[in-house]
N, C-alpha and C positions, 0 to 999 in steps of 0.2 A: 573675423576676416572674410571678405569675397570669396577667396577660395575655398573655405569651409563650410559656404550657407547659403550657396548661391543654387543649389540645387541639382548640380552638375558633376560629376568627380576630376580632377584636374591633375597637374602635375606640372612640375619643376625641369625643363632640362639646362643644364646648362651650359653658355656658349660664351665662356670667358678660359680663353688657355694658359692661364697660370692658378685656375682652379682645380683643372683637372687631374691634380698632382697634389699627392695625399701626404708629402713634403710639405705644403707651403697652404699648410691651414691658416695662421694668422697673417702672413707676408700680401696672399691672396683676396685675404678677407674673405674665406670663403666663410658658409653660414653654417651655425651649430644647428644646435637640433634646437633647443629653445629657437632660434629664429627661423626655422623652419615649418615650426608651428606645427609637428603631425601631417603635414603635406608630402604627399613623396617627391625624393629632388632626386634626380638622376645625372651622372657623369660628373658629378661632383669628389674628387678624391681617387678617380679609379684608377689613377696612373701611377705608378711607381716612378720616382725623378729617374729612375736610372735608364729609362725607357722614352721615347723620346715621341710625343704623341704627335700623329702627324694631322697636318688637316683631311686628309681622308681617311684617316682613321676615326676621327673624333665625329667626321659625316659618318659613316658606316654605321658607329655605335648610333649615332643620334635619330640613322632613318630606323632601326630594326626596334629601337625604344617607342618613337613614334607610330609606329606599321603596330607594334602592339597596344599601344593605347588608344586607338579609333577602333582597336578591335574593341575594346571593351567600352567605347564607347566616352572614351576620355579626352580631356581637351589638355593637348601640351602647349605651355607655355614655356617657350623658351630666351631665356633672359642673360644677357651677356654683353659683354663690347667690345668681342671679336669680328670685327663685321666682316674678315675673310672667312671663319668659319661660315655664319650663316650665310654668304651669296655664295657659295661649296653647298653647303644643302642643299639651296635652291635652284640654283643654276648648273651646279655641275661641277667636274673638274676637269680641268684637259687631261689628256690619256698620255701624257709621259711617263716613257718604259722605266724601271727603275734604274738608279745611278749604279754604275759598276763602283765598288764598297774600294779598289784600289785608285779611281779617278778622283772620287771626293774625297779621300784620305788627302790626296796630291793637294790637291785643289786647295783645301778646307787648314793644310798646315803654310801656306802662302800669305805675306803679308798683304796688305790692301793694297799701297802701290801695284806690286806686282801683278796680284791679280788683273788689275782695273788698266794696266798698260797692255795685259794678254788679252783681256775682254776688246778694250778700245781697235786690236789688229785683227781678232778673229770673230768677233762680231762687233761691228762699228754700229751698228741699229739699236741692239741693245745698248751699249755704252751710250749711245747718244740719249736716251731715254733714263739712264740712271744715275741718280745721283753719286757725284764722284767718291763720297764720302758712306755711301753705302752699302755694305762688307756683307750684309748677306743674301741681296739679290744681285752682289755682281759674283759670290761665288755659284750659286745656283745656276743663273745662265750661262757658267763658265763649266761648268760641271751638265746642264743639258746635253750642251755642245760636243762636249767631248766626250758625253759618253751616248751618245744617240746619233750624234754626225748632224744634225740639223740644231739651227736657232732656236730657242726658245719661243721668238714670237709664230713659229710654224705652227707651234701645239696649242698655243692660245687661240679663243674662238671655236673649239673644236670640244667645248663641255660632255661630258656624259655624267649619267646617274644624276642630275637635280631632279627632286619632288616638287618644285615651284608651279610647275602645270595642273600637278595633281590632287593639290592642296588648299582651301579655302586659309587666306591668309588676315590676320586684323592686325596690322603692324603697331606700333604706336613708337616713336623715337623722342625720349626725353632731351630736352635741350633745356642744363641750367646755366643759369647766370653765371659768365666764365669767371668774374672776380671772388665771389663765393665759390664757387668750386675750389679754384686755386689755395685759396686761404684752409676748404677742407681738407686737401692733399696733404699741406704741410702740417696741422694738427695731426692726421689722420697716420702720418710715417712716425713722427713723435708715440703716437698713445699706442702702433704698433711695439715699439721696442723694450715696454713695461709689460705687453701681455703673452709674451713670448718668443719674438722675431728674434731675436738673439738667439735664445737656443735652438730655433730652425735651422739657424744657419752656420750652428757650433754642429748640430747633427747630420749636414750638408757635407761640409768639410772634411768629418770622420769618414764619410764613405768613400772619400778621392773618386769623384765620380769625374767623368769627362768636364772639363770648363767649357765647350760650349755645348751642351745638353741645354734644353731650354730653360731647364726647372735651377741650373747656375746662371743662367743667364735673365733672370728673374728680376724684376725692381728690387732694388733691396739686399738682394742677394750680394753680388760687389761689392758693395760698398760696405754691406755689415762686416765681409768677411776681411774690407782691404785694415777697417777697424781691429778686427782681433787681431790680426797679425803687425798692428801697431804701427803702419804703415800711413794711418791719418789721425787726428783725432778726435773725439767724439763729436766735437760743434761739426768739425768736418764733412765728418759721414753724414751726420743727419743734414746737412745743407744737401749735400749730392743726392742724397735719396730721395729728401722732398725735392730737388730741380728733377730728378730723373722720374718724378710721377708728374710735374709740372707736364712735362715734356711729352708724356704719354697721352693726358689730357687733351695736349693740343693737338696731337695727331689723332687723336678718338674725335674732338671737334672735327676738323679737318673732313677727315673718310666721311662720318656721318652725316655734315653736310652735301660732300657731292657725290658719294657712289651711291645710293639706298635711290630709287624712282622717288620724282619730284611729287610725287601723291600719297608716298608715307606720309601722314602727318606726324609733324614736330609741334612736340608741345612743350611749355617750358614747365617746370617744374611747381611753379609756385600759383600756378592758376591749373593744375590737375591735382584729381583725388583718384590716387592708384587704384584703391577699393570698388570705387565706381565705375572705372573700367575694365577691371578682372571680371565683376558682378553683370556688365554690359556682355561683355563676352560669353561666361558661362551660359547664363541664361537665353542666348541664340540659339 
């Protein structure tokens, strides 16, 4: 493999947030060590579910991982399809102060109407901007709000901490054929539940962790668990889970075509050889 022979030493970070949680090895699809191949892969598994990673957390770790492998002289590749994580690396975060822990309790135990009829009176800009059906950026702006006194979009715009200036970047965004994709997700949810996702998520459930921790709120997770508790049945679940990775897909489509600068190149899958551009890269 490129990474092994290319003459350069390398490394693995990763920038996918249902990997980073050492709960959801197979649900995540995160890589064994056979698929690792001896490469070091970093942030992969470091989170405990009961902990809840944030996106400036997962930059934090990722720049202090990076700051040390150009010390030595390493090239990180970081692979993922979180693409708020990496434009958080790159660009920053906005400097919102933290939530007071008794407004987001509020907030956060409020059904959606509710919330989104308080959002729509106490900030109309945001509301105007969100979709009405979407529960966790209208508790968020609802919960800036009221625990900072200002809108949410005050603190946007206002980045700090990105490496994207300071960084030589070779982006590359794969883009496959959406019907073959789609068709993988649904095999792909099926051959997870023979190689262990069940009992992920029987060792989930032992721990009565928060239900909206991210690592319960996981693809998969729902649905395996609304299963054990006999509440659907199995053709069921697995429909739900492959449409709820359907769904992911198309918002990963989505993002990746319009946030990432129009000079990333996209390339599709089936006219790239990954090898030949890990081996282009090292060798820079």
């Amino acid at each position: 493999m490129a990474l092994n022979d290319a003459g350069k030493a390398a490394a693995v970070i990763n920038t996918d947030s249902a990997q980073v949680y050492r709960d959801l090895q197979v649900l995540s699809a995160r890589p064994d060590e056979r698929e690792m191949r001896g490469v070091p892969h970093y942030l992969f598994g470091d989170w405990d579910g009961a902990a809840a990673c944030s996106t400036a957390d997962w930059a934090n770790a990722a720049k202090t991982i990076i700051a040390d492998l150009q010390t030595d002289n390493a090239v990180p590749i970081l692979v993922g399809g979180t693409g708020l994580y990496m434009r958080t690396l790159l660009d920053g975060i906005s400097p919102i102060p933290p939530i007071e822990p008794e407004i987001r309790a509020e907030i956060r135990a409020m059904d959606q109407a509710d919330a989104r009829a308080a959002l729509e009176i106490e900030d109309p800009e945001a509301a105007g901007r969100l979709a009405p059906a979407d529960s966790t950026r209208t508790a968020r702006a609802l919960e800036v709000l009221r625990s900072t006194g200002r809108p949410i979009a005050h603190w946007h715009g206002k980045q700090q901490g990105g490496i994207g200036s300071t960084v030589r970047l070779s982006p590359l965004i794969l883009v496959p054929e959406r019907d073959a994709l789609y068709q993988r997700c649904d095999m792909r949810f099926e051959a997870m539940l023979d190689k262990g996702a069940i009992e992920e998520v029987e060792a989930l459930a032992g721990r009565n962790l928060d239900p909206e921790l991210p690592v319960m709120r996981a693809i998969g997770v729902r649905e395996i668990a609304s299963w054990l508790k006999g509440e659907v049945s199995r053709d069921e679940m697995i429909q739900a889970g492959q449409q709820s990775t359907r769904q992911y897909a198309k918002r990963q489509f989505t993002w990746f075509r319009n946030q990432p600068p129009a000079d990333w190149p996209r390339v599709a899958l089936e006219n790239v050889v990954i090898e030949s551009v890990f081996e282009r890269l090292l060798r820079k």
